[in-house]
C-alpha positions as CSV (number, residue, x, y, z in Angstrom):
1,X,-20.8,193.1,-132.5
2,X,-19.0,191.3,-135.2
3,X,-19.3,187.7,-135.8
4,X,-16.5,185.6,-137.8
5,X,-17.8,183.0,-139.5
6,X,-16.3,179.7,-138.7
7,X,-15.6,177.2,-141.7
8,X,-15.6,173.9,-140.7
9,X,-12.0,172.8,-141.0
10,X,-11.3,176.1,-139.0
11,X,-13.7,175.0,-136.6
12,X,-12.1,171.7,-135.9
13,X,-8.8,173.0,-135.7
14,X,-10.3,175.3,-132.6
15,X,-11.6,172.4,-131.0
16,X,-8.4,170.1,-131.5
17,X,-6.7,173.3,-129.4
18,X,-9.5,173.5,-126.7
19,X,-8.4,169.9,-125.8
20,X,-5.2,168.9,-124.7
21,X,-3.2,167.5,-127.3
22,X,-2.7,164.3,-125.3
23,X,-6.4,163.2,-124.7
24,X,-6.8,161.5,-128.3
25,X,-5.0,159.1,-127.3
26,X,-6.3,157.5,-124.3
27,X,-8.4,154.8,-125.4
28,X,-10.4,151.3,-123.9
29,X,-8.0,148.6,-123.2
30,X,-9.9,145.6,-125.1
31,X,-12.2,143.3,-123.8
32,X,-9.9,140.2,-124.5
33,X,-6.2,139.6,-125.1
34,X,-6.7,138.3,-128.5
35,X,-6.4,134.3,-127.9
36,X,-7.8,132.2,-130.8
37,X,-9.6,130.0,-128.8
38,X,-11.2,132.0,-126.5
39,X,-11.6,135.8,-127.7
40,X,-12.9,137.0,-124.4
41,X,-10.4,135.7,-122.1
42,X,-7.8,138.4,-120.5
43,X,-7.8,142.0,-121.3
44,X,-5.5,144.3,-123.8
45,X,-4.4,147.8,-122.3
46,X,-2.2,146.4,-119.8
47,X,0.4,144.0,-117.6
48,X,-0.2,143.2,-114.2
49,X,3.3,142.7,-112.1
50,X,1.7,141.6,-108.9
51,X,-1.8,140.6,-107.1
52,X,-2.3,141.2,-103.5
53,X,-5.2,139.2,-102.6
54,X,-7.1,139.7,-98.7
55,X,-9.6,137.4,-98.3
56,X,-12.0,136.0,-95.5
57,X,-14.1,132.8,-96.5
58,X,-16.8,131.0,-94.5
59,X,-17.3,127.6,-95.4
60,X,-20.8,127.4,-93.7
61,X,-22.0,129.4,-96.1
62,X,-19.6,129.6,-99.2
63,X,-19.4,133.4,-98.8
64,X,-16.3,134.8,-100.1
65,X,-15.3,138.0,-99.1
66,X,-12.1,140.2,-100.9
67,X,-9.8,142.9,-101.5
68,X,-7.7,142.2,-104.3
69,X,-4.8,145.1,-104.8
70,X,-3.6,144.3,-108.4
71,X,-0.1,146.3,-109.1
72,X,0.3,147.0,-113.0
73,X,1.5,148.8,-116.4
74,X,-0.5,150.5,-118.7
75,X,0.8,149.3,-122.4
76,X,-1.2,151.9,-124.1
77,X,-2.9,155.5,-123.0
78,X,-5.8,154.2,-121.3
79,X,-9.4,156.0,-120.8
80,X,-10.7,152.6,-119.6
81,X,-9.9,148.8,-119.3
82,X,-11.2,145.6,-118.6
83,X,-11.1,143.1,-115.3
84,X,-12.3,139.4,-115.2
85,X,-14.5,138.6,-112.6
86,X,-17.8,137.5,-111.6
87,X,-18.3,138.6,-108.1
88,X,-20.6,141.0,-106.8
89,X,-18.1,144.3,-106.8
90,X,-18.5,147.4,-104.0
91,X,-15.9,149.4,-104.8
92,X,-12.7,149.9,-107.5
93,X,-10.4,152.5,-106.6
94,X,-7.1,153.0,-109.3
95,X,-4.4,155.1,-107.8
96,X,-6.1,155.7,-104.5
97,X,-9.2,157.1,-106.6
98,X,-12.6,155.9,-106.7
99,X,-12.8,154.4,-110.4
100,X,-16.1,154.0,-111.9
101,X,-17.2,150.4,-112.8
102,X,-19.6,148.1,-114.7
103,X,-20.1,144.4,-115.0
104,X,-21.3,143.2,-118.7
105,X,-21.4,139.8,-120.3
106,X,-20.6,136.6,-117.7
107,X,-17.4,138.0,-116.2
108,X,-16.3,141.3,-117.5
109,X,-15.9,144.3,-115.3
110,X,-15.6,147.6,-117.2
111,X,-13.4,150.0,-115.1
112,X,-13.1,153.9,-115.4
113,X,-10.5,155.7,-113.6
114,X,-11.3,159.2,-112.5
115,X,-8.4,160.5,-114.6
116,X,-7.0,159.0,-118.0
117,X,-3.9,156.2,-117.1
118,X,-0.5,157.1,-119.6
119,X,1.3,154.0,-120.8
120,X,4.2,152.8,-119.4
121,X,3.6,154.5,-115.8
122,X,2.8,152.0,-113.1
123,X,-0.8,152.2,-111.4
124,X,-2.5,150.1,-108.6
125,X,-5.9,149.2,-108.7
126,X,-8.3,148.1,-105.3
127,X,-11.0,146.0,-106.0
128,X,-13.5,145.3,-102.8
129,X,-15.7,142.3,-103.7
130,X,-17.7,139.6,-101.9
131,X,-20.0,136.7,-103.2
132,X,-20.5,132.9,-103.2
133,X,-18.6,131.4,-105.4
134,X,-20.4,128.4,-105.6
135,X,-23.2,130.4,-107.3
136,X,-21.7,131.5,-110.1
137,X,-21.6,129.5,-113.6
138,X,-20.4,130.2,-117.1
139,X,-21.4,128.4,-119.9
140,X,-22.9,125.7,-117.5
141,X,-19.8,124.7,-115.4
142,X,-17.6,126.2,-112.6
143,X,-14.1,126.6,-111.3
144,X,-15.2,126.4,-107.6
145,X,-16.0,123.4,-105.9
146,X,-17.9,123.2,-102.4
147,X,-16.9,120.4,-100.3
148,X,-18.4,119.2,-97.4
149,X,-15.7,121.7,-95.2
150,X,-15.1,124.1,-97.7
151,X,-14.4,125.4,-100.7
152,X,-11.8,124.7,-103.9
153,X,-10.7,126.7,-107.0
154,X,-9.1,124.9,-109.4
155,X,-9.7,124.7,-113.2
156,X,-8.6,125.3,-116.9
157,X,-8.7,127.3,-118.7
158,X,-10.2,130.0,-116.8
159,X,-10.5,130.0,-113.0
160,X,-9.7,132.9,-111.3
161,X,-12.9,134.6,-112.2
162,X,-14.3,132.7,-109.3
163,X,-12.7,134.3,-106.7
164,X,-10.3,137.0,-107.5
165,X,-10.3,140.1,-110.0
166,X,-7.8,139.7,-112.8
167,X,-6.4,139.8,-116.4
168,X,-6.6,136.6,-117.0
169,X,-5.2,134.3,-118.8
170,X,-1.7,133.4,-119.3
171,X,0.0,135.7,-121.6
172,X,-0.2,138.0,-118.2
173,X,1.4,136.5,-115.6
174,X,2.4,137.9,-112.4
175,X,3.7,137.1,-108.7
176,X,1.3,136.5,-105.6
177,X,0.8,137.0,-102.3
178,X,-2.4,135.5,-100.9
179,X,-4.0,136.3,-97.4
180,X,-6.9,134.1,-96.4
181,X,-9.0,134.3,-92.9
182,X,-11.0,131.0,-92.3
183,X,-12.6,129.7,-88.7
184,X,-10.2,127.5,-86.5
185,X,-9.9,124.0,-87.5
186,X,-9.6,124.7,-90.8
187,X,-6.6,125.2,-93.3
188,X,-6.5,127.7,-96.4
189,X,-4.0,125.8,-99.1
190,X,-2.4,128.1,-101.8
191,X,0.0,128.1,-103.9
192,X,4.5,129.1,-102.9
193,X,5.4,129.4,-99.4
194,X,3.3,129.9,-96.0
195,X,5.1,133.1,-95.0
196,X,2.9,132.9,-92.1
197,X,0.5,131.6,-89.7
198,X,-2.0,133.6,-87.0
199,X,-5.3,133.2,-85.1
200,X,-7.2,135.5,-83.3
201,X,-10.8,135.6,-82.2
202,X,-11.6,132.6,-83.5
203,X,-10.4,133.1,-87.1
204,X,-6.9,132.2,-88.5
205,X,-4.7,133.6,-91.3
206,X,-2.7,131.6,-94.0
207,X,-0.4,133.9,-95.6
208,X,1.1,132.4,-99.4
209,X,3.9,134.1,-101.4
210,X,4.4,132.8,-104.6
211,X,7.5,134.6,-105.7
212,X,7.7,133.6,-109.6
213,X,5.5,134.5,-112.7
214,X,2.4,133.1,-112.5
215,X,-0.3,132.4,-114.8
216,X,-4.1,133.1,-113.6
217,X,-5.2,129.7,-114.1
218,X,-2.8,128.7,-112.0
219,X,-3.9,130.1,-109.0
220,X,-5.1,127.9,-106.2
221,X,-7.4,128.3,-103.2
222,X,-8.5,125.5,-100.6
223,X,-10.2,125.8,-97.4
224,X,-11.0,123.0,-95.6
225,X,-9.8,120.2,-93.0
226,X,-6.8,118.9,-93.9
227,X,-3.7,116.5,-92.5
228,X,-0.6,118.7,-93.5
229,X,3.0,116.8,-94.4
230,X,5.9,118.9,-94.6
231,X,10.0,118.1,-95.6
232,X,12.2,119.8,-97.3
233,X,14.5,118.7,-100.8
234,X,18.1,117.3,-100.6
235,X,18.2,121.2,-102.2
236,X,16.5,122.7,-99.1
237,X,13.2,123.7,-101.1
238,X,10.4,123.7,-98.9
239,X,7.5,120.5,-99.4
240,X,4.5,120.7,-98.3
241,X,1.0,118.1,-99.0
242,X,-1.8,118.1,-97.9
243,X,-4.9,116.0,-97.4
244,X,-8.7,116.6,-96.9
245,X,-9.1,114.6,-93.6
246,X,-12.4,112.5,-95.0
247,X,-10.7,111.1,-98.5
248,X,-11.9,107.7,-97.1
249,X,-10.9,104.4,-98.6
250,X,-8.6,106.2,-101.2
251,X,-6.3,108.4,-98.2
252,X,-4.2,105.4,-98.5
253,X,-3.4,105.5,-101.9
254,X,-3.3,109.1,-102.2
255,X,-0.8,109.5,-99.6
256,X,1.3,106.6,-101.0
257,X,1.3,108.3,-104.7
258,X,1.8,112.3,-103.2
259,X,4.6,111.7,-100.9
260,X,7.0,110.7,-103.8
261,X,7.0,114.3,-105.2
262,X,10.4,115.3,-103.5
263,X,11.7,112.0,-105.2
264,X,9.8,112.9,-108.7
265,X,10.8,116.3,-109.1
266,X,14.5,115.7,-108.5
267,X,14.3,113.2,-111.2
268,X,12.8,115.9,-113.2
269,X,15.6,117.9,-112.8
270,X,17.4,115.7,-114.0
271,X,15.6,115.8,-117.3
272,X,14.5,119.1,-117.4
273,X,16.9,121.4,-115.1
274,X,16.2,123.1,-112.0
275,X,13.1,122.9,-110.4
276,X,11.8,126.8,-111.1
277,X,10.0,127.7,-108.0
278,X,9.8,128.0,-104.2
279,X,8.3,125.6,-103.0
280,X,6.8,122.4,-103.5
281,X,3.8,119.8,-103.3
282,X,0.0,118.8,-104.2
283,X,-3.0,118.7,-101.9
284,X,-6.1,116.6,-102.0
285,X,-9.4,117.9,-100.9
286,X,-13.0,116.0,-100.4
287,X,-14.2,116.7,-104.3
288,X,-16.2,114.3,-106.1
289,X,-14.3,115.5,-109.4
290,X,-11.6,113.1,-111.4
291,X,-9.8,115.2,-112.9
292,X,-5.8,116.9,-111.9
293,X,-4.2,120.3,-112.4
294,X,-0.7,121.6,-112.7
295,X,-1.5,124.6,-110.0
296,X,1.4,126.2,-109.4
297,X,4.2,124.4,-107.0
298,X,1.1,122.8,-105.8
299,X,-0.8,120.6,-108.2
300,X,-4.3,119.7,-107.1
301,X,-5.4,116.0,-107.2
302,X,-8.8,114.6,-107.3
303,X,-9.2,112.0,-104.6
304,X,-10.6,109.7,-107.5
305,X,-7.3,109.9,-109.2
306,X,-6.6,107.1,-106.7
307,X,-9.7,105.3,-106.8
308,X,-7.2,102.3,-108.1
309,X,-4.6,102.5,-105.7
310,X,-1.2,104.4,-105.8
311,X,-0.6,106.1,-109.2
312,X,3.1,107.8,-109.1
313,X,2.3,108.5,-112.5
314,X,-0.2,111.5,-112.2
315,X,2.5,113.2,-109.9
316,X,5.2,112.8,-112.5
317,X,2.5,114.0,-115.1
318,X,1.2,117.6,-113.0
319,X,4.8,117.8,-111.8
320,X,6.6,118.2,-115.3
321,X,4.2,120.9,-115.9
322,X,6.0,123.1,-113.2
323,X,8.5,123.1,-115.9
324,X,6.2,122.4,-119.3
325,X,3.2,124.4,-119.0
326,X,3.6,127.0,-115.5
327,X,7.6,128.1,-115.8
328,X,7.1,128.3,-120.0
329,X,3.2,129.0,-120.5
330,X,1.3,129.1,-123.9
331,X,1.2,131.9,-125.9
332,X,-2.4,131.3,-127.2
333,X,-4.4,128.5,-126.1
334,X,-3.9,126.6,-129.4
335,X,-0.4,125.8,-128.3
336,X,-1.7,123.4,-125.6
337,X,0.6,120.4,-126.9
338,X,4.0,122.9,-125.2
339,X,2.3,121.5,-121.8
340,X,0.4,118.4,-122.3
341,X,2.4,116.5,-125.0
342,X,5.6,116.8,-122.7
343,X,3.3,116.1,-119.8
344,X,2.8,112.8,-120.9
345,X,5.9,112.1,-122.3
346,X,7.2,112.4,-119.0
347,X,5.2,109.5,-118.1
348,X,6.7,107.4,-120.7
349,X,10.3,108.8,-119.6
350,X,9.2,107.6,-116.1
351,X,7.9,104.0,-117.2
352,X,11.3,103.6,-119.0
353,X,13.2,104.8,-115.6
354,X,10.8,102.4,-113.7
355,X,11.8,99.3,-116.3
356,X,8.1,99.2,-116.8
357,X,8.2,99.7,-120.4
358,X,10.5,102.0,-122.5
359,X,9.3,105.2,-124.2
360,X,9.5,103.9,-127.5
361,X,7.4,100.3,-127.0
362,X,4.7,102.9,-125.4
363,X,4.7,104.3,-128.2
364,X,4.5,101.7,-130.8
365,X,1.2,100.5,-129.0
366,X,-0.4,103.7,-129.3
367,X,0.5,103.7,-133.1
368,X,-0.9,100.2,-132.9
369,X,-3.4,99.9,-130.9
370,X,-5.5,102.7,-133.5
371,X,-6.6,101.9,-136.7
372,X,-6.0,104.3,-139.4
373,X,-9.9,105.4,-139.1
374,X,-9.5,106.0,-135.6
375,X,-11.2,109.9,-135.0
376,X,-8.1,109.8,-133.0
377,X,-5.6,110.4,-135.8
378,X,-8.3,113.6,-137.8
379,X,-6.7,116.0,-133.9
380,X,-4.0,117.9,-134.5
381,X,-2.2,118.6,-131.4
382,X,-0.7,121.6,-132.5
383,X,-3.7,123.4,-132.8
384,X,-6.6,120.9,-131.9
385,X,-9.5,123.4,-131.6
386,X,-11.1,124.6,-128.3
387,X,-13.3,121.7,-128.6
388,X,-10.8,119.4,-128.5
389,X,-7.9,120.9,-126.1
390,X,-7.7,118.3,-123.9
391,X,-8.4,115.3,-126.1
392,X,-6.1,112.4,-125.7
393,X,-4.5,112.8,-129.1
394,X,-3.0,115.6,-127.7
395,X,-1.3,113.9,-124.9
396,X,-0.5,110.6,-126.9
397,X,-0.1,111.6,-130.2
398,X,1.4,114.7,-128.8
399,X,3.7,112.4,-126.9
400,X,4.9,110.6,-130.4
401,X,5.9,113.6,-131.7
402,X,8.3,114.4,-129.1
403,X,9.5,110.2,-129.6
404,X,10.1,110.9,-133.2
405,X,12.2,113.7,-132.8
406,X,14.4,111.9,-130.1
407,X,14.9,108.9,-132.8
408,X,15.2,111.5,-135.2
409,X,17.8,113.4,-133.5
410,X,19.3,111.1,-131.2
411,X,19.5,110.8,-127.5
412,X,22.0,113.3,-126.4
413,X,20.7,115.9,-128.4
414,X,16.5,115.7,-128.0
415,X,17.6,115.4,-124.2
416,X,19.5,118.9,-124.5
417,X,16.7,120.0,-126.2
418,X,14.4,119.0,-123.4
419,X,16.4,120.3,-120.7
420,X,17.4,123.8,-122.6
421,X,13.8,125.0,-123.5
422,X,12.6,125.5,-119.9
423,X,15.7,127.5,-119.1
424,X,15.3,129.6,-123.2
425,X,11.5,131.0,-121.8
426,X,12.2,130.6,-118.0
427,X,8.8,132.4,-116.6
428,X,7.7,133.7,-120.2
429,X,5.3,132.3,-123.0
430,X,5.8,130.3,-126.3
431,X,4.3,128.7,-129.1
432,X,4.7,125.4,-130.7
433,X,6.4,127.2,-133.5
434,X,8.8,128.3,-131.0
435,X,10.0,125.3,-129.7
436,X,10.4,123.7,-133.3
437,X,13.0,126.7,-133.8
438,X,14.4,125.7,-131.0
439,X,14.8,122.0,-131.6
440,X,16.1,123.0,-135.2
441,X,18.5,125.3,-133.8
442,X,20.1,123.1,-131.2
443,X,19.9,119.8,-133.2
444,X,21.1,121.5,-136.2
445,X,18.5,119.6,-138.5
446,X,15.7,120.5,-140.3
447,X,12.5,119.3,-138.8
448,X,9.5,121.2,-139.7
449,X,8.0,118.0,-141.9
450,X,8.6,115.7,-138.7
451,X,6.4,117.9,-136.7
452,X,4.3,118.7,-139.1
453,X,3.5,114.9,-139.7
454,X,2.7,114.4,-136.0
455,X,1.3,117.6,-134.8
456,X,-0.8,118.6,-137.4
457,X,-1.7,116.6,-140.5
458,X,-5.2,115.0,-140.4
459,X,-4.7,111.1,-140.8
460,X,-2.6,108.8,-138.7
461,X,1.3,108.7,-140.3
462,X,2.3,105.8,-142.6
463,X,4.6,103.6,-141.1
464,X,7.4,104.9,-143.5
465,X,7.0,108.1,-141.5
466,X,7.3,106.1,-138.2
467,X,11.2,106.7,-137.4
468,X,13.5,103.7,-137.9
469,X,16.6,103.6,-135.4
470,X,18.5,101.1,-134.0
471,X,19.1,102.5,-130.3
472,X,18.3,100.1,-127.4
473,X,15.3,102.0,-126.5
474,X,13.8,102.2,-129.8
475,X,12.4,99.5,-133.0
476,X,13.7,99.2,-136.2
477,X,10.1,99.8,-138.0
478,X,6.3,100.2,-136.9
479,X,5.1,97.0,-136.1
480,X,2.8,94.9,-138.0
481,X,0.3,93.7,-135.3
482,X,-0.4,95.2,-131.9
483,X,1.8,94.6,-129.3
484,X,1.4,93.8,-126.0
485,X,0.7,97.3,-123.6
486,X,3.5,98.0,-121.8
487,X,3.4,97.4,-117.9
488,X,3.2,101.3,-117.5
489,X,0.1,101.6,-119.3
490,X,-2.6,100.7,-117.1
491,X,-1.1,103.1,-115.3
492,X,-0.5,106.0,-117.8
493,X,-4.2,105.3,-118.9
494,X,-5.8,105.7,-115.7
495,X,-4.6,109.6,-116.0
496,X,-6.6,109.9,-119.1
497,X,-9.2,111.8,-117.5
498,X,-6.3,114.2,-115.5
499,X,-7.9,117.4,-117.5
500,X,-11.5,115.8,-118.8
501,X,-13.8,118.4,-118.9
502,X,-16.6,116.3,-118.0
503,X,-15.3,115.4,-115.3
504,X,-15.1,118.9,-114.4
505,X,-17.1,120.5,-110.9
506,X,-20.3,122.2,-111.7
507,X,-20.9,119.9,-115.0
């Protein structure tokens, strides 16, 4: 028998043709979506289009158990990708195939389909999961909050982890539809419309469709007791609150603040365009947190949040995020100012409205009211660091910015401004870059030192840098000594703590 000799390079090139020219390719999706802030959030490899989530929760014990159908598109050849959760998992199957699976670090789950997934060709994956949410912790806190007839998910940045499987963060958003089975007597609140509503055998099922892109963190789940309102909008959009039956002394004032979101949000349409979703609302359950969130056509409030009577101003706050923050969503986390800077300036739009101080005078005393060594003025909104996301420079100095460039541009224009954006990136993602373009290109000025003054340089702005107009809603200069706060700002100030993350559950 002869033997040829095989040369390396010749040996390579046999082996290149023993495997199918197509197999190179597939690769790991990556093991976070590439945010600056938080490098681990999300997954790369893919888009998710849909979640189907089928739940059953006990609130006796806080076990949750799931089957999560997730509907997406590979983006690249994929021999393996990424999930986020932190659930105990029993089985993944991807195309009607058991899928092997891993869990590593705090909430990554490591999936490998029994054949390679090509890009661009649709795939569904089954996850079957079950756990206690209450159980879990990362980095010391938690999204999920037991109360004492149930359970709540709500939380930024990350909160889906807790109780569903996903890519999450928001540069993959996607539609829902969200089953929950819970014992009678008690409710399960989430986020669109309640398609529908059955009991059997002691157990009854909530069925939620929420029908527009939605970011992860924007999820909401709520089982417990709860007093339901429902209307509907001069437009015919569904409304529906709701309230944990045992808020005690502050029902009243929850209540009183909650059903004026019908009459909020058409204001805000006013300002901002067409309400964007399905439905509307906000629910209250029984949590001993303070702080609110901007969950998706239903923003959650803490009953604290009311713990000084009636406070319209949080709604208008977690309401203009429906347009600010949930229809346009960051790009990266750094861009946090796109949602709470306008945020709050809805407020100040709100206390002008309300004759309770204009938008302007607000802002004079927060330029007056700091000194220029003030630790408030070294934040840069426009990219304040993870550790300081949610610091109140971000929302007041944030704010200012968005005054400076309505004296800078005028009234007719910073209000086409505020009321084109949301309809520019209508269910997408942006930057803060992007909306500068955008106010440059519809204003027709050159404003990249304005923001730059207020969104990112280091030191509080002279007062030569303070805008000078002579509209009725604005001063001439800075002024000299501090003025007296507004009426609106006890108010404004009492939602200080909407997003504070100590006042977070499971801190």
């Amino acid at each position: 028998m002869h033997r040829r000799l095989i040369v390396p390079s010749a040996l390579a090139a046999s082996l290149l043709l023993a495997i199918p020219a197509s197999a190179a390719s597939f690769t790991p999706g990556a093991p976070g979506i590439g945010d600056s802030y938080y490098p681990a959030s999300g997954n790369g490899g893919y888009d998710v289009s849909h979640y189907d989530l089928r739940l059953k929760y006990q609130p006796a014990t806080d076990l949750l158990e799931g089957t999560a159908t997730i509907l997406a598109t590979p983006t690249q050849d994929l021999s393996r990708f990424n999930l986020d959760l932190g659930l105990e998992v029993s089985e993944i199957r991807v195309n009607g195939r058991k899928a092997g699976f891993a869990a590593s670090g705090d909430h990554e789950l490591e999936v490998t389909p029994a054949t390679p997934l090509r890009r661009n060709t649709p795939i569904s994956v089954v996850v079957r999961y079950a756990g206690k949410p209450s159980e879990l912790r990362i980095d010391g806190w938690s999204a999920w909050a037991r109360t004492p007839d149930g359970g709540v998910a709500a939380q930024e940045p990350e909160s889906a982890v807790w109780w569903f499987p996903s890519n999450d963060h928001p540069l993959d958003k996607a539609t829902f539809d969200v089953s929950v089975l819970v014992p009678d007597g008690h409710q399960a609140i989430s986020n669109g419309v309640l398609r529908s509503q059955s009991s059997r055998l002691g157990w009854t099922r909530f069925n939620w469709r929420s029908n527009k892109p939605q970011a992860t963190y924007l999820a909401t789940l709520a089982v417990g007791r709860f007093d339901i309102t429902t209307g509907r909008t001069a437009n015919g959009l569904p409304v529906l609150n709701a309230y944990s039956k045992d808020l005690g002394d502050n029902a009243g004032a929850a209540r009183a603040s909650i059903e004026r979101t019908t009459e909020v949000a058409e204001w805000l349409e006013s300002v901002y365009g067409p309400y964007p979703f399905n439905s509307l609302g906000g629910y209250v359950p029984n949590v001993t947190s303070g702080f609110a969130l901007e969950t998706q056509t239903r923003p959650f409030y803490s009953p604290r949040q009311f713990a000084n009577g009636a406070n319209v101003s949080v709604v208008v706050h977690e309401l203009a995020h429906q347009w600010y923050g949930d229809s346009v969503s960051v790009r990266d986390w750094k861009d946090i100012w796109i949602n709470e800077g306008f945020a709050r300036y809805s407020q100040w739009l709100w206390s002008e409205k309300e004759g309770e101080g204009t938008a302007q005078e607000l802002a004079d005393y927060v330029y007056a009211s700091r000194t220029a060594e003030d630790p408030f003025w070294t934040v840069r909104p426009g990219d304040p660091g993870a550790e300081n996301q949610f610091h109140i420079a971000v929302y007041d100095r944030g704010a200012w910015a968005l005054q400076a460039l309505r004296n800078e541009i005028g009234d007719e224009r910073f209000f086409a401004v505020l009321k084109g954006w949301p309809q520019e990136f209508a269910y997408g993602n942006a930057g803060v870059s992007d909306f500068v373009r955008y106010a440059e290109r519809v204003s027709g000025k050159r404003l990249a030192a304005l923001f730059d003054t207020w969104l990112y340089q280091p030191s509080k702005p002279a007062a030569a840098a303070v805008p000078a107009t002579s509209g009725p809603a604005t001063r001439s200069t800075a002024p000299s000594t501090e003025p007296a706060p507004p009426k609106s700002w006890k108010k404004i100030a009492a939602t200080n703590t909407v997003h504070d993350h100590d006042a977070r559950p499971g801190r």
